[in-house]
C-alpha positions in Angstrom: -12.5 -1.1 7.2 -15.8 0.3 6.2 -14.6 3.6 5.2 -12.2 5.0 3.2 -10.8 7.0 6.0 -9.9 3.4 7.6 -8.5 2.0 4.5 -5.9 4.9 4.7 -5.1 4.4 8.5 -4.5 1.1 8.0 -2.4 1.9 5.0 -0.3 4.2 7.1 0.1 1.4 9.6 1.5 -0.6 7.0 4.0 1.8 5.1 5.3 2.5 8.4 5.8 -1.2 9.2 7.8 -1.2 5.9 10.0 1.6 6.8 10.3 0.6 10.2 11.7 -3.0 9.1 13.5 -1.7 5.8 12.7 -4.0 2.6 14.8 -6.9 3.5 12.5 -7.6 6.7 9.1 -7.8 5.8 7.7 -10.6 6.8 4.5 -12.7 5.4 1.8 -10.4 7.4 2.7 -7.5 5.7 2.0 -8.9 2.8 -1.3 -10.5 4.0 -2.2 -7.5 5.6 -1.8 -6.0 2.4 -4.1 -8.0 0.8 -7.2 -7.6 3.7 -6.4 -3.7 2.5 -6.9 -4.5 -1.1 -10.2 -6.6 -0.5 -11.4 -2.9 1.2 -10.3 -1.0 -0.9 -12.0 -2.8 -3.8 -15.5 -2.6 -1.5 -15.3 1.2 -1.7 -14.3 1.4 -4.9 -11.1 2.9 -4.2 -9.4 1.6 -8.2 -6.1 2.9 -7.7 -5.7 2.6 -4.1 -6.3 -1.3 -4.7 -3.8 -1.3 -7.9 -1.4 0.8 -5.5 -1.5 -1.5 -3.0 -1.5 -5.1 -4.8 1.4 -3.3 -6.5 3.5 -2.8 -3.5 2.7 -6.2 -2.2 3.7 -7.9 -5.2 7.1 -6.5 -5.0 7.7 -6.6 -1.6 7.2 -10.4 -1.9 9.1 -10.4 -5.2 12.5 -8.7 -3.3 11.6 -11.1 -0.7 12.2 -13.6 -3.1 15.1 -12.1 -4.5 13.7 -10.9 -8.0 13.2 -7.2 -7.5 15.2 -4.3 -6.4 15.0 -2.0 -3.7 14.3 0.7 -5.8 11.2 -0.8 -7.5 10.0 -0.9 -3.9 10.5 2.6 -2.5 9.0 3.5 -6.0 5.9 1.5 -5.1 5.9 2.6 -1.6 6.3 6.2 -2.5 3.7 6.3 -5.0 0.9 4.3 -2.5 2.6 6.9 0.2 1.4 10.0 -1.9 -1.4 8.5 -3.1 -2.5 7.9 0.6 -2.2 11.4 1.8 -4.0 13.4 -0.8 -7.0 10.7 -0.6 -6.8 11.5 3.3 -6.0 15.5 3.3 -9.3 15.4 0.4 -7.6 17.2 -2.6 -9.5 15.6 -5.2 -12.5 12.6 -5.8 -10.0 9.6 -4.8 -9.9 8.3 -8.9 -8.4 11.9 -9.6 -5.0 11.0 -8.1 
């Protein structure tokens, strides 16, 4: 993941795992998966991506856990979701988003 244009392919990968399984059924490599992202995205100084990200990994594994809602997840999903596709369709500098 050398470029940013990986870090976003992989981050589609992932969000589509997540839909794909719904909340409930994530399982541990999601989350670690998650993580490899965030090490990337941290390399290419991608800020927000890597806040996005360690966001929606830390409450996927708090619902796994039983101490977050559904909704705070599709929130955090959505948001990395958006934030994914404007760094990839290049509508701004990726901090702008």
């Amino acid at each position: 993941m050398d470029t940013i244009e990986n870090v976003c392919k992989e981050v589609e990968k992932v969000l589509a795992v997540v839909n794909s399984k719904g909340f409930a059924n994530i399982d541990d490599s999601v989350c670690a998966d998650l993580d490899k992202i965030s090490a990337a995205a941290e390399t290419l100084g991608m800020k927000s991506g890597k806040k996005l990200i360690d966001n929606l990994s830390a409450v996927l594994k708090s619902h796994k856990e039983g101490k977050a809602e559904e909704t705070s997840v599709s929130v955090r999903l959505t948001a990395l979701d958006f934030y994914n596709k404007n760094v990839l369709s290049n509508q701004g500098a990726v901090e702008d988003i």
